[in-house]
N, C-alpha and C positions, 0 to 999 in steps of 0.2 A: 504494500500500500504506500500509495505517495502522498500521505497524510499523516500529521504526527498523531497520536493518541491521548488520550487523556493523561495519562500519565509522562508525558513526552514534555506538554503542556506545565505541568508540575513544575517540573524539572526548567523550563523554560521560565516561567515563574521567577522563578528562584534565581535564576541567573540575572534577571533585574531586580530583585533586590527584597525581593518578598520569601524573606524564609532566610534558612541557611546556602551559599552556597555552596555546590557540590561538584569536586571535578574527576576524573577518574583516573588512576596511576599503574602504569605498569612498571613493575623494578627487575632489571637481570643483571646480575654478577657474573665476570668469567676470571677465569686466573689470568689471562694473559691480555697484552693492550692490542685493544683492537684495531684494525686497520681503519684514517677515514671511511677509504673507499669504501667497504663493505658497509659500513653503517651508512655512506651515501644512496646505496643502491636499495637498503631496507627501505631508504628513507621514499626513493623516489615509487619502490613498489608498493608502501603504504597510501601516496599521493594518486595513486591509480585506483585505491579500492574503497571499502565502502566508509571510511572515516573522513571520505571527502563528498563532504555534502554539507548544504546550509538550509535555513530554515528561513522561505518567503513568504511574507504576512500576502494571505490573500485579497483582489480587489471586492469580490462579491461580498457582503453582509451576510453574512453567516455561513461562510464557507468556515474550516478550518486550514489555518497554515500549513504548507507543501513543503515538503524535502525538494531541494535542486542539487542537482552535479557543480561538485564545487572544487577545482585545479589549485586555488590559493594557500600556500604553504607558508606556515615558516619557514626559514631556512636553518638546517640541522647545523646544534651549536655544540662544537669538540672543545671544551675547554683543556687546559694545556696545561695548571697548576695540580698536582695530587689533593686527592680530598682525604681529611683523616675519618671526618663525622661524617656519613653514608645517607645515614636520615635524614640529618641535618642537610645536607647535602639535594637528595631526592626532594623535603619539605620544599626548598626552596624554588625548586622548579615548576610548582606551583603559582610560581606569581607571575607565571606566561600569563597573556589574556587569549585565552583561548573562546571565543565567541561564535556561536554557532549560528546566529545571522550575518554578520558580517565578516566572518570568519581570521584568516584560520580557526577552524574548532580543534585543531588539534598542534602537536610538537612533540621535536624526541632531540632527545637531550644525553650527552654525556662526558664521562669524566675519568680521569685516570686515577689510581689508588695508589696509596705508598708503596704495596705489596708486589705491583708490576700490573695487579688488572686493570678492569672499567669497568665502572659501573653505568647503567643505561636506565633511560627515561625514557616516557612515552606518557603525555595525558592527553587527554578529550574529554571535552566538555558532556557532563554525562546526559545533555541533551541528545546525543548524538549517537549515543552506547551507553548498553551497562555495562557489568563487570563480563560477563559473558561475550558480550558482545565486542567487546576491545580484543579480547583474547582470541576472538574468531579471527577480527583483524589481521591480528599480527601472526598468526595461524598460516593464513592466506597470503601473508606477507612473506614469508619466510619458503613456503612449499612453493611458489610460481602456480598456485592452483587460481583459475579464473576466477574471477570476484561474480559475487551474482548479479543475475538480471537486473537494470534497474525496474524500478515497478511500474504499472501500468501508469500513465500519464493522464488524469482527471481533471476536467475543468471545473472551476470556481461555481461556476452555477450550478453545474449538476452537484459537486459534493454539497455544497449549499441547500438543494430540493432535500435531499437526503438527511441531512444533517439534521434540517428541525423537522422535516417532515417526521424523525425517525424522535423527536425529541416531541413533539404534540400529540404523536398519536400512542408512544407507549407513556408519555407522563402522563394522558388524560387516561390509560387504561389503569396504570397502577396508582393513580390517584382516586379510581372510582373502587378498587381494591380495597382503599383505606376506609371508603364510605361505607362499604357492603361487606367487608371479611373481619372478622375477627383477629383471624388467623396474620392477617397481616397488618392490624395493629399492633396486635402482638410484637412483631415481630421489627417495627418499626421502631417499638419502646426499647428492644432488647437494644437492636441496632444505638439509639441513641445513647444507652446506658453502656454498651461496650466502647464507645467511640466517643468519649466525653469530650468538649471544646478545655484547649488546652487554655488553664487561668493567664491572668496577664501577669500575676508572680512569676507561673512557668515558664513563658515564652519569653521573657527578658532576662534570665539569668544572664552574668557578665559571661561571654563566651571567649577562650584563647584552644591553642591549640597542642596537646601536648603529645608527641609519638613514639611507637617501640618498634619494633620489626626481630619477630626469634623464629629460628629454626628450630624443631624440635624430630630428631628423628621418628619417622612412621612406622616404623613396628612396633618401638616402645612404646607410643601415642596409643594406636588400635589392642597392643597388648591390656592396657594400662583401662580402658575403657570394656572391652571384656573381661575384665575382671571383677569390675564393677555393673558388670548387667548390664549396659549399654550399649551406646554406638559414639563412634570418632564424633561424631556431632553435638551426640548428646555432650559429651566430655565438651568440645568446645565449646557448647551453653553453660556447663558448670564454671568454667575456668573463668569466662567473663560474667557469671554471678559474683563467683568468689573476689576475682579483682574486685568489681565494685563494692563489692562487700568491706573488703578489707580498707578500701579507699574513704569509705563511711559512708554511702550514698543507701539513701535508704531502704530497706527491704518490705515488702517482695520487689521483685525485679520485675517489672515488665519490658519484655525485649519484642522487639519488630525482626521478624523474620524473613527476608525475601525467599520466593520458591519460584525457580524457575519454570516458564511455562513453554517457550520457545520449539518446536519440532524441526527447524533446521539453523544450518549456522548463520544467524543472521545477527546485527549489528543492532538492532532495538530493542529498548526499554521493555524487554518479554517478560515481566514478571507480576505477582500480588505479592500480599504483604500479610502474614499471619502472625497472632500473637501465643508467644508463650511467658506464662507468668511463672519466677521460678524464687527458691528460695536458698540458702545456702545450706540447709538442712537438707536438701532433696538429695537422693540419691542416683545415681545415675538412670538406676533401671525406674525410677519417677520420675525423672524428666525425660526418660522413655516413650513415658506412657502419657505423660502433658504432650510431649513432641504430637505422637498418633493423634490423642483427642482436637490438637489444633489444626494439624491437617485437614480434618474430617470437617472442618469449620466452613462455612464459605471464609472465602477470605476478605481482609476488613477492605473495606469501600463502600457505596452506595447499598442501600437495601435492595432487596430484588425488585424488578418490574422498573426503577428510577434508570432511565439512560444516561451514562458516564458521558455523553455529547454532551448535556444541558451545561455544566460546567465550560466547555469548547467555546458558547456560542454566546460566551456573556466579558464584559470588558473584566480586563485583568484583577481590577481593584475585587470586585464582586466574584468572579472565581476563587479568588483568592482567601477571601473568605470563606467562603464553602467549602472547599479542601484545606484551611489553613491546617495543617499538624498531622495532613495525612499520613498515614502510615511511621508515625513517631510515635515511641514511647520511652521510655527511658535509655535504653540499648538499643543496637541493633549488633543481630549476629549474619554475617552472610558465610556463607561457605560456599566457596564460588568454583570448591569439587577439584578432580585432575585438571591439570593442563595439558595441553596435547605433546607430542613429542617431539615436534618439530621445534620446540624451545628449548631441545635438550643443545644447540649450536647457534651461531649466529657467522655463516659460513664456518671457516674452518676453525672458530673458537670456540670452548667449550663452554658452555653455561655450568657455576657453579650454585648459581644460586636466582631464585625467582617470587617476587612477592606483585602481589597485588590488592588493591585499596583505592577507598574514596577519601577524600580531604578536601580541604574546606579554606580557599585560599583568601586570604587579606585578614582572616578573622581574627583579634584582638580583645584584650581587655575593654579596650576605647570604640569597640566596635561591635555591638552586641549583636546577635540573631536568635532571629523568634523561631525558639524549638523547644520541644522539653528532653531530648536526648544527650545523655550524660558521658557515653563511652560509648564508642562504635570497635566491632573485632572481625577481623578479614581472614579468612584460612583456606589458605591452597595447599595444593599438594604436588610435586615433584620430583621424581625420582624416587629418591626413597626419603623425605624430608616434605613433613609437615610445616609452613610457614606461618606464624599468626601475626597480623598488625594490626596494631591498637592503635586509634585516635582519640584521643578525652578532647573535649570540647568544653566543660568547665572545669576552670582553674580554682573551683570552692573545693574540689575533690580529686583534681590531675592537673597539679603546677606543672610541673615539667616534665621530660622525657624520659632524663635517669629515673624518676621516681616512680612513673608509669612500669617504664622495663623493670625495674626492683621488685616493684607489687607483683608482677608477671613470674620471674626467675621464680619469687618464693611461690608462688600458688603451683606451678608447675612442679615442683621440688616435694609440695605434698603431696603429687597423683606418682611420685618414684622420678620424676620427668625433668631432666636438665634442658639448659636451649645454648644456643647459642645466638647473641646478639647481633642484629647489623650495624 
């Protein structure tokens, strides 16, 4: 589709200044320096595929905004001084503008290390991609595999007919739902009661930014979690219970879940958002079992029968309210699964190391954004090496980055589990 989605929307939102922003990062290590050239040519077969696109406001009244084929790149930046702080380092490359209507929406970046390697950058605006979807990117970047079709080509007036036509006629049916069904008052109450409007104590906390990045070997991880009755995931919800826990953020945790919904490798915002509430007392094989019953949830958004358009076809200001805090809650866990293999090199250099994460560039003490999430944690998996990255977002409970990675090392240390820092 050459439409963005509701949730694209969101995310677009945000990028002008309603919410937090969100960009999305991809990190790889290799032992040895890598040649320009080779990162040149990453660079230029990224510029060919699906990260090159922007987002054109449409001329019709209530059409929604179109993806266009978009050739404008930054130009890849080799810096030439060793970096000692990797994080610190990656953090910073964040403060590209990466803009996905006037683009570049994206840039890759990288640097050389004391040790003799490079480490490497890649973000885009996550108007553009999610975490899955970056990864396809650079997937398709890496194999010379043909990027997909662009999508069919729709005009403004037709998606327009469409649009509200598909916004009047199922909001007039599931509104007459609400007149005549119980069953979906019901369920409208539930709805509001699971999905409270976030207070204006919550959305202003002072927000900075504070980050870790650990490798933790993967069989001791999956070992470590069968032990305990669970799964790698579930453990991964415990770990950022417990950080927060131990960071003093209050308990129960409600954490925002992304589940991917995607059926091929494609570059869009393919996901919903489920909640699990967890505690530091649960057990694995309990947050097992919260994990399934969330699942089994509809996932949080609209009530059933309400079209996710209606939101599309209203000015910013007034969408924005309507989804303000969507899909936030205190945390968020993504686990964004293997990476493919094709990241195991980057021509003839080996990858020793691979993370990926969202982050939240300019944001400051002096700079606040309306959210109620407190810790966000990222887990890939590569090789045989589990990656986690944490982002804290308030510095009432994650000053800094040492102190974040410390809270990390020790809560791992109590599932038997060492890391190794980036």
């Amino acid at each position: 589709m050459d439409r963005l989605t509701m949730v694209d929307e969101i995310f677009l939102r945000r990028h002008h200044g309603y919410g937090m922003p969100i960009v999305m990062q991809g990190l790889w290590r290799t032992v040895e320096t890598v040649d320009a050239g080779v990162l040149q040519s990453v660079h230029e077969a990224l510029s060919r595929g699906a990260l090159g696109r922007r987002v054109v406001r449409p001329r019709v009244p209530g059409a929604r905004p179109r993806w266009e084929a978009s050739t404008e790149t930054h130009p890849l930046r080799y810096d030439t001084d060793p970096v000692d702080d990797v994080v610190a380092w990656a953090d910073a490359q964040t403060d590209v503008d990466v803009d996905p209507e006037y683009g570049p929406a994206w840039a890759l970046s990288a640097a050389p290390t004391p040790d003799g390697g490079t480490v490497i950058s890649l973000i885009c605006s996550h108007v553009v991609a999610d975490a899955r979807g970056l990864v396809s990117a650079v997937d398709v970047a890496l194999t010379g595999k043909p990027p997909a079709p662009a999508p069919l080509r729709t005009s403004d007036a037709a998606d327009a007919a469409r649009t509200v036509g598909t916004v009047l006629i199922r909001g007039v049916t599931a509104s007459l739902g609400l007149v005549f069904s119980a069953a979906r008052r019901r369920e409208l109450r539930e709805f509001r009661d699971a999905n409270p409007k976030p207070q204006p104590e919550q959305t202003h906390i002072a927000t900075g930014t504070a980050t870790a990045i650990l490798d933790v070997d993967a069989a001791a991880w999956d070992a470590a979690a069968q032990a305990g009755g669970g799964t790698a995931n579930g453990l991964f919800l415990a770990l950022v219970t417990a950080i927060a826990d131990a960071a003093g953020v209050p308990m129960p945790l409600h954490i925002s879940v992304p589940v991917d919904t995607r059926d091929s490798d494609t570059v869009d915002n393919a996901m919903v958002i489920t909640e699990v509430v967890t505690t530091p007392e649960d057990s694995l094989a309990d947050i097992r079992q919260l994990s399934r019953a969330a699942f089994d949830r509809p996932p949080m958004g609209a009530p059933s029968g309400f079209p996710e358009e209606t939101a599309q076809i209203l000015p910013d200001r007034i969408a924005n309210h309507l989804t303000s805090g969507a899909g936030e809650r205190d945390a968020l866990c993504s686990n964004i699964g293997r990476l493919p293999d094709a990241l195991a090199s980057l021509g003839p250099y080996r990858t020793t190391g691979v993370a990926t994460r969202a982050v939240h560039p300019g944001l400051t003490v002096d700079r606040a954004a309306a959210t109620t999430t407190r810790l966000s944690g990222y887990l890939c998996s590569y090789d045989d090496t589990y990656t986690l990255s944490l982002v804290g977002v308030d510095p009432e409970y994650f000053g800094d980055g040492a102190g974040l990675r410390d809270n990390a090392v020790t809560q791992l240390g109590k599932w038997g589990l060492s890391a190794q820092s980036w």
